[in-house]
C-alpha positions in Angstrom: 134.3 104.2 117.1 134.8 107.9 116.8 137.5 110.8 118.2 136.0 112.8 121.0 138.6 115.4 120.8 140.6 117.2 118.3 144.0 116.1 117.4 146.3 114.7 114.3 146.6 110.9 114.4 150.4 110.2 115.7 150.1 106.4 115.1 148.0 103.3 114.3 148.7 100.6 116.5 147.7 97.7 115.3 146.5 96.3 111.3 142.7 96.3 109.8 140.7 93.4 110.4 142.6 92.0 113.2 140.9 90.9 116.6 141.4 92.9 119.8 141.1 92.8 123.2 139.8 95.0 125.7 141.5 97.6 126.5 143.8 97.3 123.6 145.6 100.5 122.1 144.0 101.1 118.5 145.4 104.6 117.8 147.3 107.5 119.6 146.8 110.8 118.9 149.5 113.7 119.5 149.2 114.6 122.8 152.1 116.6 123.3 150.1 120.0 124.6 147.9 117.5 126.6 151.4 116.5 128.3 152.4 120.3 128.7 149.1 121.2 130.4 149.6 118.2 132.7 153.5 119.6 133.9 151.8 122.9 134.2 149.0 121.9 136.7 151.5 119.6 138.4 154.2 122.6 138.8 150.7 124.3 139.8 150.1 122.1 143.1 153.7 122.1 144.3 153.6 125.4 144.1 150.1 125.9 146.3 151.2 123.0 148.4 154.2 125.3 149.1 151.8 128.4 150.1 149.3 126.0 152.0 152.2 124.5 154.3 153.5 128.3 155.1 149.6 128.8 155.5 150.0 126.2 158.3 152.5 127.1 160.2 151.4 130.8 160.7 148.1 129.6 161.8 150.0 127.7 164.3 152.1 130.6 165.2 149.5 132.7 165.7 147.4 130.2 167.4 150.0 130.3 170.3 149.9 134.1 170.2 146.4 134.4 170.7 145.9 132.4 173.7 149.1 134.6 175.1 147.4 137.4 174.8 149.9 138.9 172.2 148.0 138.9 169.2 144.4 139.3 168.9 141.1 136.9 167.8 141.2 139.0 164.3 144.6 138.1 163.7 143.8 134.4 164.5 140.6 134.3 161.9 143.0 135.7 159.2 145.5 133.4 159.9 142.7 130.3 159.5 141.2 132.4 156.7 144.7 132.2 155.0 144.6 128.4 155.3 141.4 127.5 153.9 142.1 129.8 151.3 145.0 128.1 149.8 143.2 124.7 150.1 140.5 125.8 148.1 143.5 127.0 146.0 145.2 123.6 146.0 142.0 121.8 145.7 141.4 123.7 142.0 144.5 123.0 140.9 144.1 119.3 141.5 140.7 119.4 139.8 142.4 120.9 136.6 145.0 118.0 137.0 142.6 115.2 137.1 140.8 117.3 134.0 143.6 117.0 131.8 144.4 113.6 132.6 141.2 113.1 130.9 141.7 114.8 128.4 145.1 113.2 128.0 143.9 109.7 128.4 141.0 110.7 125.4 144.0 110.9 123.3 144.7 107.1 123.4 141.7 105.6 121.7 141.8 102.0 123.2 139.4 98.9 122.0 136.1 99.0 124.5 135.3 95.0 124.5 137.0 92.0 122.5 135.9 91.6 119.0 137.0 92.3 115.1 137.6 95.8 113.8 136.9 96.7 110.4 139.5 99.2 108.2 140.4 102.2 110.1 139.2 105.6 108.4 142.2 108.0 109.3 145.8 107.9 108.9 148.9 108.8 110.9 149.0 112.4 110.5 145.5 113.0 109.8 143.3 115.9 111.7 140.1 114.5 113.5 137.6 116.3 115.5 135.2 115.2 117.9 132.8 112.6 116.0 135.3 112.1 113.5 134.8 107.9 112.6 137.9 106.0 113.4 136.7 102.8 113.1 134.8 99.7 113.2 134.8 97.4 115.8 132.2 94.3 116.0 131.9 92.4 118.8 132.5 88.4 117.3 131.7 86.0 120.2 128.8 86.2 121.7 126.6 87.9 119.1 123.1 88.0 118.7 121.2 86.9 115.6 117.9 88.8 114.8 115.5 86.9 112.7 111.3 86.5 112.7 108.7 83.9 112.6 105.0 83.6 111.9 102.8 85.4 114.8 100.8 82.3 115.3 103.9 80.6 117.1 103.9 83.5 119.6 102.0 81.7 122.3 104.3 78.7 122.2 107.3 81.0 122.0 106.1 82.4 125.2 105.8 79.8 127.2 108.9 78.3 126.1 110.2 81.6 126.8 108.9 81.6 130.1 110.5 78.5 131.1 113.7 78.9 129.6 113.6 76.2 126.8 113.8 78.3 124.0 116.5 77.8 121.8 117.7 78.3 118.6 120.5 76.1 116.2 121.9 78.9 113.8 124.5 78.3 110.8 125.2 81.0 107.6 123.1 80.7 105.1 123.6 78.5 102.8 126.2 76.6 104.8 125.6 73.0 105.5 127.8 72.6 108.2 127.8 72.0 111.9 124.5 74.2 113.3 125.8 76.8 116.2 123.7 76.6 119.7 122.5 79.7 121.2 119.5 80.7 123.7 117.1 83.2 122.6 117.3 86.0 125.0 114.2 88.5 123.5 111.1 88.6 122.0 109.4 91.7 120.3 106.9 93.4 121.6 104.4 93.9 118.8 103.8 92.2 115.8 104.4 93.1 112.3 101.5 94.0 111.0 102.2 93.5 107.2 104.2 90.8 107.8 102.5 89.3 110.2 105.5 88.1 112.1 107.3 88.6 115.4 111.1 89.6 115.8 113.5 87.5 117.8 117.2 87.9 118.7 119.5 84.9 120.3 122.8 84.8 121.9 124.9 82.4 119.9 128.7 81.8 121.0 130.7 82.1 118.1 134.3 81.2 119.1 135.7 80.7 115.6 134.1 84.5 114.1 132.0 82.0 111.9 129.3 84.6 111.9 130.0 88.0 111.5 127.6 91.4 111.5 125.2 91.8 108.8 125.4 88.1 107.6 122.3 86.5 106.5 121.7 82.9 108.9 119.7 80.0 108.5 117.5 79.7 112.1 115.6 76.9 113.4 114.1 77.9 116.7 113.7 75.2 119.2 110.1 75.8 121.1 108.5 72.4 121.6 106.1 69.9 119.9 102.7 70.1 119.5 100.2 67.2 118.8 97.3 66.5 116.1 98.6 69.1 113.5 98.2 68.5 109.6 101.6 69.2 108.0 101.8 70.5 104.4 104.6 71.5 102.3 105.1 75.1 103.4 104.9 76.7 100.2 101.3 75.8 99.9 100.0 78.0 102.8 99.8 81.8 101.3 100.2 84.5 103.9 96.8 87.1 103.9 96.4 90.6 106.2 93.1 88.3 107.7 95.5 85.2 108.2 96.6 82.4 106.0 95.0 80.0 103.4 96.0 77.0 101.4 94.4 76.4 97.8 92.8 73.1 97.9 92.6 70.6 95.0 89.2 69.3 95.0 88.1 65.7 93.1 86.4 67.6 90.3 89.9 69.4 89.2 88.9 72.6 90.5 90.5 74.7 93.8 89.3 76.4 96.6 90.5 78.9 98.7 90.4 77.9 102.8 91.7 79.6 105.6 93.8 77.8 107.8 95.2 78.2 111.1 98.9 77.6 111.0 100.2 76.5 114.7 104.2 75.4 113.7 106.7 76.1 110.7 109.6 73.9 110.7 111.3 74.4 107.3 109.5 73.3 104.2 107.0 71.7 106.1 104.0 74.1 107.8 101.3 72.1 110.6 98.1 73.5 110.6 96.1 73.2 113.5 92.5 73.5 111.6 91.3 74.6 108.4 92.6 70.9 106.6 92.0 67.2 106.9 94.7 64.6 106.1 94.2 63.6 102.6 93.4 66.8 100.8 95.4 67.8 98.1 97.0 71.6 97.7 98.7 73.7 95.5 101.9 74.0 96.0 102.9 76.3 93.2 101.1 79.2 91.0 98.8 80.5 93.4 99.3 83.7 92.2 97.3 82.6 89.0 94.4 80.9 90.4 90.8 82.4 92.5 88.4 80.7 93.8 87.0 77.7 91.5 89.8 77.9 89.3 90.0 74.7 86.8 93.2 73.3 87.3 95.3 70.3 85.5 97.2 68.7 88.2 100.6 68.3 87.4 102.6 64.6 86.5 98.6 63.6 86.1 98.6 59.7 84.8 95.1 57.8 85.0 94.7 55.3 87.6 92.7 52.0 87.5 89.6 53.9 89.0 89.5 56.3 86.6 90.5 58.9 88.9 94.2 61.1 88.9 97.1 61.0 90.3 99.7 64.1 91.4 103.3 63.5 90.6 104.0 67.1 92.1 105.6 68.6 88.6 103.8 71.7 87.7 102.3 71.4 84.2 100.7 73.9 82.3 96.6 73.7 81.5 96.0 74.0 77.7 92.4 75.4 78.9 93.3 78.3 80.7 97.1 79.3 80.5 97.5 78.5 84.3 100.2 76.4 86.5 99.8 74.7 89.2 101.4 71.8 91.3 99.7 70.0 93.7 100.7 68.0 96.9 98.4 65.2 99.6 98.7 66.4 102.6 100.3 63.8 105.5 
């Protein structure tokens, strides 16, 4: 919030950080000429009114003189003349009234909607100007939460959209606590390009000022179920500018790259709609590391009965090439 006239603070009205209402008074600033200027258009219209009414009554006079004969038309449209005259007088001097009254009510800088304010920037006696901050004030129930997701739930998030199912349970980050219900009320219109995701924003109610502006939120968007998907642990699937692949752990201890098509993320857990059968093994961690045919050493590796190995999912080193990986099956 910011000063839109020039004045020195006369008084703060109420203590940083508290929660207002609308319409409440935050700060007054001296409006003692504001007040004087008011009397002086007020003084102003009594004045005219006087000279309108006397306006009145010789147009009334000289009405009745005209259609005696006494006086003539002329001196009727003078008279009249006289009389709109001093109502367009009045008329400006109530226009400079309702002006300062402005002006005046400018000088009491009152809270816009309910919410939080921040610390003020000015003190009592301090000069502001027009723009001059005053302070903060963050609206605290309902707000909206801002947050993205992968590009390939857009079509879902459409039609969920579209029907008016899409929610979202939100709680701070970090915070394990009861989640906080809200609807989401937009969806972007264009996609991240180097991200490769789409923005959001919800409406959460937020009664208790759990959330407040700028915090960081956990989000788990609501947007239906889909059938047939492979699920992996999501830090296996690596994001690309082409799309996303996972790293696949073949039986000869060596990886390949694969693209995948990634239709849901829920968490630590990603489903892929193609690229993946159930029972494949990926990497889960040191991708960075590895290209395609990479020799790998699967971590937690103990023999089995068929001679073949088994992931533990710890990441191990390889003596043969310096590399780490960690591999998970796929459910």
């Amino acid at each position: 919030m910011t000063s839109q006239t020039t004045a020195t603070v006369a008084s703060i009205a109420v203590a940083d950080g508290v929660d207002v209402k609308r319409g409440d008074l935050l700060v007054s600033l001296d409006d003692s000429l504001a007040l004087a200027q008011i009397g002086k258009d007020k003084a102003a219209i009594e004045r005219d009114q006087v000279t309108l009414d006397q306006a009145n009554r010789n147009l009334q006079r000289t009405t009745a003189l005209v259609k005696s004969g006494a006086y003539t038309t002329q001196q009727g449209e003078d008279a009249q003349s006289a009389v709109n005259a001093a109502a367009a007088v009045l008329n400006v001097d109530r226009a400079a009234l309702a002006a300062d009254t402005v002006a005046l009510d400018k000088l009491k800088i009152t809270a816009p909607f309910d919410g939080r304010l921040g610390a003020f920037a000015v003190s009592t006696g301090a000069l502001v100007t027009p723009g001059t901050p005053i302070i903060t004030l963050t609206q605290s129930s309902p707000v909206y939460a801002a947050f993205t997701l992968p590009q390939e739930n857009l079509d879902l998030l459409q039609k969920s959209m579209a029907a008016g199912t899409l929610s979202v349970s939100s709680r701070p980050a970090g915070d394990g606590g009861t989640a906080m219900e809200g609807k989401v009320a937009f969806i972007d219109n264009a996609v991240n390009t180097i991200s490769g995701t789409i923005a959001l924003r919800a409406v959460i109610d937020n009664p208790n000022g759990t959330l407040i502006a700028g915090q960081s939120i956990s989000a788990t968007v609501k947007a239906g179920e889909k059938d047939g998907l492979t699920i992996v642990p999501t830090v296996a699937v690596q994001p690309r500018t082409d799309g996303s692949v996972v790293y696949v752990a073949k039986d000869d201890d060596t990886v390949t790259i694969r693209k995948v098509d990634v239709a849901l993320r829920v968490g630590d857990k990603t489903g892929l709609s193609s690229g993946l059968q159930p029972g494949e093994r990926v990497v889960t961690e040191g991708q960075g590391n590895l290209s395609e045919g990479s020799k790998i050493k699967l971590a937690g590796e103990a023999a089995s009965q068929d001679g073949k190995s088994k992931t533990r999912g710890t990441p191990v080193a390889d003596a043969g090439t310096g590399t780490a990986a960690a591999a998970e099956s796929v459910r």
